[in-house]
C-alpha positions, -999 to 999 in steps of 0.1 A, spaced: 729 99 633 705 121 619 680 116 595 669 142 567 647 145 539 674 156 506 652 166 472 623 145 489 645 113 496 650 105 535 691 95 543 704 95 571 738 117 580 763 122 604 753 147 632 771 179 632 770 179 591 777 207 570 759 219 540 797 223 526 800 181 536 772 174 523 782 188 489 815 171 495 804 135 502 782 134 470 805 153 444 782 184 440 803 212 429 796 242 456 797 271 425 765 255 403 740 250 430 717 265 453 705 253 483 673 254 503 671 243 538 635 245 552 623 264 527 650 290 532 677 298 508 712 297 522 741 321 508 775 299 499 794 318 522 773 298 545 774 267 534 810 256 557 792 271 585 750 258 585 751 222 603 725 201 597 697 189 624 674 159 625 644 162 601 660 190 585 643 196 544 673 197 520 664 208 487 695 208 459 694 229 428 719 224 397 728 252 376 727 242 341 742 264 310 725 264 278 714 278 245 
């Protein structure tokens, strides 16, 4: 197991997790969000292939539409 911090809240994941996984296990549709992992934003075409480490920072931001 590894543990990481996700918008500030420590969980713990499976080791060898993808940012892609990540998404998948808590519904996040992959074309509204951005994501920052230690302070460093990562592209979607890199999401399948960035695995996640112990005490990595995940930081999740939703697109929303408005008016």
């Amino acid at each position: 197991m590894a543990k990481i911090k996700l918008n500030g809240k420590n969980i713990s994941i499976l080791e060898d997790t993808s940012l892609l996984s990540l998404l998948e296990k808590y519904k996040i549709d992959k074309k509204k969000i951005a994501i920052e992992l230690n302070g460093k934003i990562v592209q979607k075409n890199r999401f399948q292939k960035t695995f996640l480490k112990n005490l990595d920072r995940v930081e999740l931001v939703h697109f929303i539409g408005g008016g």
